[in-house]
C-alpha positions in Angstrom: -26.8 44.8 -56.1 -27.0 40.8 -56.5 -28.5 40.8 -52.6 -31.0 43.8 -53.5 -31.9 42.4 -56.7 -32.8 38.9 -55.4 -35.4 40.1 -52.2 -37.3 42.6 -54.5 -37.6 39.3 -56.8 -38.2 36.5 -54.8 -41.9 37.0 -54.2 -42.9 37.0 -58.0 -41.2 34.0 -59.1 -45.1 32.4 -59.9 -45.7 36.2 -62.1 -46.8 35.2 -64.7 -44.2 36.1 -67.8 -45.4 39.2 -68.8 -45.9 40.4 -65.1 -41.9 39.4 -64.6 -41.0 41.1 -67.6 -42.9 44.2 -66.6 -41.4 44.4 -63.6 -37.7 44.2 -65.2 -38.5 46.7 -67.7 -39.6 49.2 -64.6 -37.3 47.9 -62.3 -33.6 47.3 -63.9 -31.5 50.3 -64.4 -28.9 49.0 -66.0 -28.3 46.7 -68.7 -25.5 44.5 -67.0 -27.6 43.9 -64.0 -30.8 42.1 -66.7 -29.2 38.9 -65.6 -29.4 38.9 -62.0 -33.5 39.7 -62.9 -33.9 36.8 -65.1 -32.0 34.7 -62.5 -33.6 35.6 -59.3 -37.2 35.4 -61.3 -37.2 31.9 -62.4 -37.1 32.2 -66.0 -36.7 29.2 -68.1 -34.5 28.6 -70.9 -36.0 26.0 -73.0 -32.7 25.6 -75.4 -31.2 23.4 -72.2 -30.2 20.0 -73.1 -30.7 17.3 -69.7 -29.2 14.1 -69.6 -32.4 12.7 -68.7 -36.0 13.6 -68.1 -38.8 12.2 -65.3 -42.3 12.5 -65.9 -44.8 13.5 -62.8 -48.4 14.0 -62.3 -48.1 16.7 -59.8 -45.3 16.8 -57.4 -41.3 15.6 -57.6 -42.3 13.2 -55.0 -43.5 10.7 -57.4 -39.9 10.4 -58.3 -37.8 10.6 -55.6 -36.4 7.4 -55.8 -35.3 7.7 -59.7 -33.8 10.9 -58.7 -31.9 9.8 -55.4 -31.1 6.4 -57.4 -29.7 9.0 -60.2 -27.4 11.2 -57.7 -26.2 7.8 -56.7 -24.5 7.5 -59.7 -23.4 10.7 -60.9 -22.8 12.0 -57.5 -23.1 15.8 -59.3 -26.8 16.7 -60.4 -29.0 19.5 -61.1 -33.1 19.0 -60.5 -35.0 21.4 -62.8 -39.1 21.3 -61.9 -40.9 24.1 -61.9 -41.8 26.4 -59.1 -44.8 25.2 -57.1 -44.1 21.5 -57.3 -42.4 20.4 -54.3 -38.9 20.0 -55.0 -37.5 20.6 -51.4 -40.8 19.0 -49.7 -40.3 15.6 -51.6 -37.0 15.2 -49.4 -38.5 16.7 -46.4 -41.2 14.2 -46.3 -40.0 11.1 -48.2 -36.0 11.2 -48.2 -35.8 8.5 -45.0 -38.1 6.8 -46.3 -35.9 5.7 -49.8 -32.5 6.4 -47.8 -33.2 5.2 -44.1 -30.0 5.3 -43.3 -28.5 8.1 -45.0 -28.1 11.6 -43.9 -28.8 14.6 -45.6 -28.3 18.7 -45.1 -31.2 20.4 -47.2 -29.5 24.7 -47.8 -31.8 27.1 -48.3 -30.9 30.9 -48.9 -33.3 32.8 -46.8 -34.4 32.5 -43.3 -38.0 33.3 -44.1 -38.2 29.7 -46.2 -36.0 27.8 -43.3 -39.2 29.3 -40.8 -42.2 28.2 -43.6 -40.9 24.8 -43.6 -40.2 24.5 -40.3 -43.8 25.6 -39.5 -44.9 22.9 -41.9 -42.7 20.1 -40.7 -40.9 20.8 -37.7 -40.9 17.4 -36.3 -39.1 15.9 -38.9 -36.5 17.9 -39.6 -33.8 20.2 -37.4 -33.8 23.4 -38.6 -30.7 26.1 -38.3 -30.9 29.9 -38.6 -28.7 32.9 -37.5 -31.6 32.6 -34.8 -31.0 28.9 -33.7 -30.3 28.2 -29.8 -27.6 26.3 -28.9 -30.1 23.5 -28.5 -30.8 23.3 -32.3 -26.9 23.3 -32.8 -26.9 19.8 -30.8 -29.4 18.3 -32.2 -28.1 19.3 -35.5 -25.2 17.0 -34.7 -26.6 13.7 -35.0 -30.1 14.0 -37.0 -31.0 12.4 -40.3 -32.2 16.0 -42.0 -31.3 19.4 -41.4 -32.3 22.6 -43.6 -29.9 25.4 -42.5 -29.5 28.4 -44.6 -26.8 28.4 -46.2 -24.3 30.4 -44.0 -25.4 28.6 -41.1 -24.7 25.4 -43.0 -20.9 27.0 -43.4 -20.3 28.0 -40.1 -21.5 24.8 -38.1 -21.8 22.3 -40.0 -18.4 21.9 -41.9 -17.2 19.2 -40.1 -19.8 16.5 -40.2 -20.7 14.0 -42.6 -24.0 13.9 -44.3 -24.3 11.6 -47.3 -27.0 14.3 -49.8 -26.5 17.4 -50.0 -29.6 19.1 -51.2 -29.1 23.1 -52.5 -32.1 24.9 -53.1 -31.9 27.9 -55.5 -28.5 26.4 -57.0 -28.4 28.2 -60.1 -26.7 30.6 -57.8 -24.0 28.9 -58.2 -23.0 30.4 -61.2 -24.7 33.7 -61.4 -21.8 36.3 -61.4 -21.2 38.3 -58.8 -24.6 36.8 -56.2 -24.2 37.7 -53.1 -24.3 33.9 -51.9 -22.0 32.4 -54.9 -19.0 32.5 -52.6 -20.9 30.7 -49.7 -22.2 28.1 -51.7 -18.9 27.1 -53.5 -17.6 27.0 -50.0 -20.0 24.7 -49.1 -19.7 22.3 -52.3 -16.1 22.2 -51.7 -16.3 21.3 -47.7 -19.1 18.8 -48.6 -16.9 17.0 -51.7 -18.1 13.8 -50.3 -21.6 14.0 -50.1 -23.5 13.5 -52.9 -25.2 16.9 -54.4 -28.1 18.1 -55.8 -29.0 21.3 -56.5 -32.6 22.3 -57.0 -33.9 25.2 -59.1 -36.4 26.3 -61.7 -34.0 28.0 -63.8 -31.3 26.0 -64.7 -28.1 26.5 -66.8 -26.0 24.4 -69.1 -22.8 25.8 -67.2 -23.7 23.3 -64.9 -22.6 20.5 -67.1 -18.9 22.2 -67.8 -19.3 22.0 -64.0 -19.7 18.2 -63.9 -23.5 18.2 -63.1 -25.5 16.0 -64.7 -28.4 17.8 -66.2 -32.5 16.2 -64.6 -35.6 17.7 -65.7 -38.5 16.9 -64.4 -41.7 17.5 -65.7 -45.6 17.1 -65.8 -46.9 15.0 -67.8 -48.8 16.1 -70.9 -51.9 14.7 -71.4 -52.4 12.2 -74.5 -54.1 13.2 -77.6 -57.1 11.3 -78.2 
């Protein structure tokens, strides 16, 4: 259900509220299965406590260093920005340039956002699939940033080091029963070393009783005159 649940939903997670709620109220059968809706759509809970918040105009790009610099020293950290404003783009573009000589494995959960971002910016990152040649593989081996989804990141890349880990949609993590939860506790547990941080816009105070530290980051209101 977890695996249905998530496709039908990924596309509206910009809806606005009431158009997500609409589509839960037509689309959920059953009452125990509300939660993988309000998970998969993005909703926020606003009763979260974080451990620290960054301001932005735009995009989490501005503050890539403050949040690399805070990973550094937690090791465990959840980034919650809101759909729409680059989250896995700022380390795309800007993570060698703040941690030239680091290496980092970027998981996504789906394919189709492992082919957008490679048609955005193929030449700076290697990219895995359940599609990738043995070619990809190789290169895999020795480059500064891969994005693999997340089985892929299982299955091939278990054995090497990578200093960030970077897990987009992380609030699977906890979600009971996903149809990825297993694969990505695998991969926190094979990656111990590296330093993580999970990206998502709906986060979860679990988190913290999982030793994460809570990050928010958010735009910048604009001052009462």
């Amino acid at each position: 259900a977890g695996k249905i649940i998530f496709k039908h939903c990924f596309n509206l997670r910009y809806a606005s509220y009431g158009v997500k709620r609409k589509f839960i109220a037509e689309n959920c059968t059953r009452p125990e299965l509300e939660k993988y809706f309000v998970t998969h759509l993005n909703f926020v809970d606003y009763r979260i406590k974080y451990d620290e918040k960054l301001l932005i105009n735009s995009y989490v790009a501005e503050v890539l260093p403050q949040i690399l610099d805070f990973s550094d020293n937690y090791n465990k950290v959840l980034l919650r920005a809101d759909t729409g404003r680059g989250k896995t783009t700022a380390f795309i573009k800007d993570f060698q340039k703040h941690r030239p000589n680091s290496r980092l494995l970027i998981l996504v959960p789906l394919t189709i956002i492992s082919d957008q971002n490679e048609k955005d910016y193929g030449s700076k990152v290697v990219f895995l699939t359940g599609q990738s040649d043995g070619f990809a593989h190789e290169k895999a081996r020795k480059a500064n940033i891969v994005l693999a989804t997340y089985e892929q990141g299982t299955k091939h890349l278990a054995h090497h080091t990578f200093d960030y880990l970077v897990i987009d949609e992380a609030h699977q993590l906890i979600v009971a029963n996903s149809f990825k939860a297993n694969v990505i506790r695998e991969l926190t547990a094979l990656f111990k070393e590296s330093k993580i941080i999970g990206l998502t816009g709906t986060p979860s105070e679990v988190f913290s009783l999982l030793g994460y530290k809570l990050l928010d980051v958010d735009v910048e209101k604009p001052k009462q005159m």
